[in-house]
N, C-alpha and C positions, 0 to 999 in steps of 0.2 A: 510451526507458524508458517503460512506462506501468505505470500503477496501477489497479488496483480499492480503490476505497475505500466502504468501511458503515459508517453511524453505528449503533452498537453499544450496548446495555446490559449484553452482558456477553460474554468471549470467550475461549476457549483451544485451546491446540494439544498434543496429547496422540500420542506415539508409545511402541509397545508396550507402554500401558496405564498411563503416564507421562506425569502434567502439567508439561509443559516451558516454559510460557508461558503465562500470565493474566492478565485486564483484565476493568474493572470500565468504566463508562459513556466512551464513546470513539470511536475509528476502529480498523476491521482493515481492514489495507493488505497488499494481496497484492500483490508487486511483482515485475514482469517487465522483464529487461535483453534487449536489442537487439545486435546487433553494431553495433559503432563508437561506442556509449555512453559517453559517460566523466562527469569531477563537474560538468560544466556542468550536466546532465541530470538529477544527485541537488538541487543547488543550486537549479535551480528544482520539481522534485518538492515536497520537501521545504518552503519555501516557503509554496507553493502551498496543501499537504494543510494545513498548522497555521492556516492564515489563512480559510481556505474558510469562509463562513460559512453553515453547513449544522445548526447546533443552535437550538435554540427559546429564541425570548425568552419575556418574558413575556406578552406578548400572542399566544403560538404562533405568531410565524412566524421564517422559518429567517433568523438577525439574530447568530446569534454563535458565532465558530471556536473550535476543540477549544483555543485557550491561553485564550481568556475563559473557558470552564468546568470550566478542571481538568482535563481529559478524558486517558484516556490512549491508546498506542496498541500496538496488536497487530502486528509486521510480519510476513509469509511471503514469503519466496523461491517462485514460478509460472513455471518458463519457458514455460509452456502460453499464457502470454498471447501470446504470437507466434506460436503454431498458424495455419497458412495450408491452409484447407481449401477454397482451390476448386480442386479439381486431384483427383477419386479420391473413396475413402472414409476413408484414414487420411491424415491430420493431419500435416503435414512442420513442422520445428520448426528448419530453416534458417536462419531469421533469428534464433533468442534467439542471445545472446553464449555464446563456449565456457563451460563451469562455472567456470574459474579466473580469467576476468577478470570473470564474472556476481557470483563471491565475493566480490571483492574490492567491487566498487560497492554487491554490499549489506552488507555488513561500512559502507562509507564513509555510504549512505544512513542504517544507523540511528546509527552516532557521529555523525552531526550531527543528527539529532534530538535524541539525549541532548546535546548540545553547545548546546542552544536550551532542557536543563533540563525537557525531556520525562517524564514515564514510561513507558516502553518496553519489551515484551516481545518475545519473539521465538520464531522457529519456530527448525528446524536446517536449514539452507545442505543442499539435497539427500538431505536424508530424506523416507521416505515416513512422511507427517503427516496426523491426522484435526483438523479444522479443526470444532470446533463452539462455536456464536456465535449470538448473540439478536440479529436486525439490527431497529433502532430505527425506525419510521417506514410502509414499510422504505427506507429512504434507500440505496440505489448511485451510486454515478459512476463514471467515467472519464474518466483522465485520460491525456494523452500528452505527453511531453517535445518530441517535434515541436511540439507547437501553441504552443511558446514564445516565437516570432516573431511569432504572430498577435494583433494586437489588434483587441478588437471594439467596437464602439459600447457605449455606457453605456445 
């Protein structure tokens, strides 16, 4: 499973001309399922993005995660994150998980966000969505559910 995540000041997801999801200073997390993903993968995601400490203390530097600030989050279903593009010019998308098991993890990914007392918005499970979002900083990461085994020096 991996994620794109931006620290955000403000974010929504709008299909045919319809605001279906909005947030105010936070994270938008694009989330991309893998085949053989299951909730190990959302349990540590999930985790991981609330705890990040990627927001500005007072002294401006990045010292406190989106639950110390209130922060809320935006999620969008990408199976594009698993695009394998060395092979060709078009993009094979072989490894995201089918759409029905992709659903279900992210249906499971944002119930446990709300389950951790989140505020949460969301895109729709396989529509086509315009995604427009003020990224704060501009802060990116990436994150990958494989790297969960990895620990690294402090």
């Amino acid at each position: 499973m991996r994620a794109v995540i931006q620290r955000i000041t403000s974010a929504r997801v709008v299909i045919e001309g319809k605001t279906i999801g909005e947030v105010g200073k936070g994270l938008l997390v694009f989330l991309g399922i893998k085949s053989g993903d299951d909730e190990t993968a959302v349990s540590y995601l999930v985790d991981k993005i609330i705890n990040l400490r990627i927001f500005e203390d007072e002294q401006g530097k990045m010292n406190l995660s989106l639950k110390e600030v209130g922060g809320e989050i935006l999620v969008v279903s990408q199976f594009t994150l698993y695009a394998d593009c060395r092979k060709g010019r078009r993009p094979s998308f072989q490894e995201a998980a089918k759409p029905e098991i992709s659903e279900k993890l992210y249906l499971k990914f944002i119930k446990t966000l709300r389950d951790k007392s989140l505020p949460v918005a969301t895109g729709s499970f396989g529509a086509d969505m315009k995604v427009e979002l003020v990224n704060n900083g501009p802060v990116t990461i990436l994150l990958d559910s494989k790297d969960s085994g990895t620990v690294l020096p402090s």
